[in-house]
C-alpha positions in Angstrom: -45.2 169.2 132.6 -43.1 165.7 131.3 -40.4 164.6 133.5 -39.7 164.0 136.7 -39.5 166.9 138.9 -36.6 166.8 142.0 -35.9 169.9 144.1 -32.8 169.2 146.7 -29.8 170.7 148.0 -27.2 171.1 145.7 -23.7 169.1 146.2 -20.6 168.9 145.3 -21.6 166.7 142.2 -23.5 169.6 141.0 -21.2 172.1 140.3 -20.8 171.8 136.4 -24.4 172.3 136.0 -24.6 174.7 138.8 -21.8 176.8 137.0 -24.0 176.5 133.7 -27.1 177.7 135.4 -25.6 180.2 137.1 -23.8 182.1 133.7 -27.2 181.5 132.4 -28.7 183.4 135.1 -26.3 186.4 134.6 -26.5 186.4 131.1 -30.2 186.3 130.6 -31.2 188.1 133.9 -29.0 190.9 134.5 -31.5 193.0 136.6 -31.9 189.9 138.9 -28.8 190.0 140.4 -26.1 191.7 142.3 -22.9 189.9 140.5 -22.5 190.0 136.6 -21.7 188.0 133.8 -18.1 189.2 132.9 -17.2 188.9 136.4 -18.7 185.5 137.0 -16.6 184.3 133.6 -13.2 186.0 134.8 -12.9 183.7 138.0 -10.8 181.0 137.9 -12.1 177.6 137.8 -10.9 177.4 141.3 -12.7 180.4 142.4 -16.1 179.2 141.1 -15.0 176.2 143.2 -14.2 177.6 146.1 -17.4 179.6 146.3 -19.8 177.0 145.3 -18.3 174.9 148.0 -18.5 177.6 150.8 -22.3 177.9 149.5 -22.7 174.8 150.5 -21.1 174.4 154.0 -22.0 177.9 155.4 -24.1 177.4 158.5 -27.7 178.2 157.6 -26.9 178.5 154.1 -29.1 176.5 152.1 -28.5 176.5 147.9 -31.6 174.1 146.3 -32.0 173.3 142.5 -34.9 172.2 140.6 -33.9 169.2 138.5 -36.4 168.1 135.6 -34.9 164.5 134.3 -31.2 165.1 135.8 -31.2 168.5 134.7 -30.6 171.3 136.7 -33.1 173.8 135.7 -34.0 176.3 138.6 -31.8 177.4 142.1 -32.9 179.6 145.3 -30.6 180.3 148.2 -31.3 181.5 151.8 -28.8 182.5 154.2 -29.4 183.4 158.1 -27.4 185.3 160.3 -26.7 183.0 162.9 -23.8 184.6 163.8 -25.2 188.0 164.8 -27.7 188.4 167.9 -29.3 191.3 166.9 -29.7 189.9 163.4 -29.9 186.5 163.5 -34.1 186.6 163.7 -33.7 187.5 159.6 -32.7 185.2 156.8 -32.5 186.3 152.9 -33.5 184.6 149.6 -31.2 184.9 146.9 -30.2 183.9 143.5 -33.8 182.7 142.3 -33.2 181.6 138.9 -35.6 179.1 136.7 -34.4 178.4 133.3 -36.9 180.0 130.5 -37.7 177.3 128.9 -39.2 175.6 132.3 -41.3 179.2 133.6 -44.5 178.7 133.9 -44.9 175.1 134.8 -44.7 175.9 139.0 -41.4 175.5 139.7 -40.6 178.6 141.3 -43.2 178.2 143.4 -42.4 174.7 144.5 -39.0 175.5 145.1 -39.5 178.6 146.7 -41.9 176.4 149.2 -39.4 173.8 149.6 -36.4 176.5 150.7 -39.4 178.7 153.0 -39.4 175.1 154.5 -36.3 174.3 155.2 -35.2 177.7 156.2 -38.0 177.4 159.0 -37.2 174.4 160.0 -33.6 173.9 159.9 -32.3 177.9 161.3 -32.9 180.3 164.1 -34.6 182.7 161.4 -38.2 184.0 162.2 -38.8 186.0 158.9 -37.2 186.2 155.0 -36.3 188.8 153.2 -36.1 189.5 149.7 -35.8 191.9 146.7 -37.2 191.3 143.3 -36.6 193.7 140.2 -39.9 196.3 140.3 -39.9 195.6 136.3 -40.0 191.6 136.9 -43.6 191.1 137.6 -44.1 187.7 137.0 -41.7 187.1 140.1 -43.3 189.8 142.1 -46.6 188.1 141.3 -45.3 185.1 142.8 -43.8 186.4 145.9 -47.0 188.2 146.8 -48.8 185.1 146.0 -46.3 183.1 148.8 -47.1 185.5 151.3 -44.5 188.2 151.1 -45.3 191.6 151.7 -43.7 195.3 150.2 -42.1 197.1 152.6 -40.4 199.6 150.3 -38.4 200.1 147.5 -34.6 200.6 146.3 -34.5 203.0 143.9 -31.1 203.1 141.9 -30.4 199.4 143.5 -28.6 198.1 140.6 -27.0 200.1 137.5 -26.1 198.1 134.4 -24.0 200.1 131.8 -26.4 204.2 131.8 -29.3 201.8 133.0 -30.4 202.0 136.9 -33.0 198.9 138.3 -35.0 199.6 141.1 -36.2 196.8 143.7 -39.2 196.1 145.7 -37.9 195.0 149.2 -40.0 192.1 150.5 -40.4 190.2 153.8 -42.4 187.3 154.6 -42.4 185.6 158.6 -41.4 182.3 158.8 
């Protein structure tokens, strides 16, 4: 692969390259995810701030990256509902991103072990939840591969411009 290979929670120090990665993400990967590029790039510096931060400090929020020499080249989130009784038992991945030019090599599955991990170890949440593009199968591959399992799909999930993207809906226990 050539370089060394980190995968930790993000901090505060990471934001620039977080903010990189993340327009990135939006730009290249539309279908992937439920914000959008024009909306990303019309927030404030601030804003970008103030959410990155509350990322970070949620309760049984976890945001990793996958850095290769420094760089910030991949991101996964999960996020438990602690708060809720009747909910609390289910956690969600989110934002998996890995930079094109770094596919291939593992890294999404190494990161997506490392946040199953943590997620098990560090919240209240028995089982993960997911949804993955039905037209992105090299993701789907991989989720099937980690042990998640179909349990429907979102038709019509996501509409970008005349365009509708359905969604597998995936679960996995913890």
């Amino acid at each position: 692969m050539g370089g060394e290979v980190l995968i930790r929670p993000l901090t505060e120090q990471d934001f620039e390259q977080f903010t990189r990665l993340q327009q990135e993400a939006l730009r290249l990967a539309p279908e992937a995810f439920g914000s959008d590029y024009d909306s990303y790039q019309a927030l404030s510096l601030l804003d970008k701030e103030q959410q990155f931060e509350a990322l970070l400090h949620y309760p049984y929020n976890y945001l990793l990256g996958v850095f290769v020499e420094g760089k910030l080249v991949g991101m996964a989130g999960f996020s438990c509902e602690h708060t809720k009784p009747k909910l609390r038992h289910k956690g969600r991945i989110w934002g998996m991103y890995i930079t094109p030019e770094y596919r291939g090599r593992g890294l999404g599955e190494q990161l997506l072990r490392r946040l199953l991990t943590a997620a098990k170890e560090d919240s209240r949440c028995e089982q993960a939840l997911l949804s993955v593009a039905t037209t992105n199968q090299a993701a789907y591959g991989l989720y099937l591969k980690m042990g998640f399992l179909r349990y429907g799909t979102e038709y019509r999930a996501l509409k970008l411009g005349d365009t509708y993207v359905d969604e597998h809906l995936m679960m996995r226990l913890l």
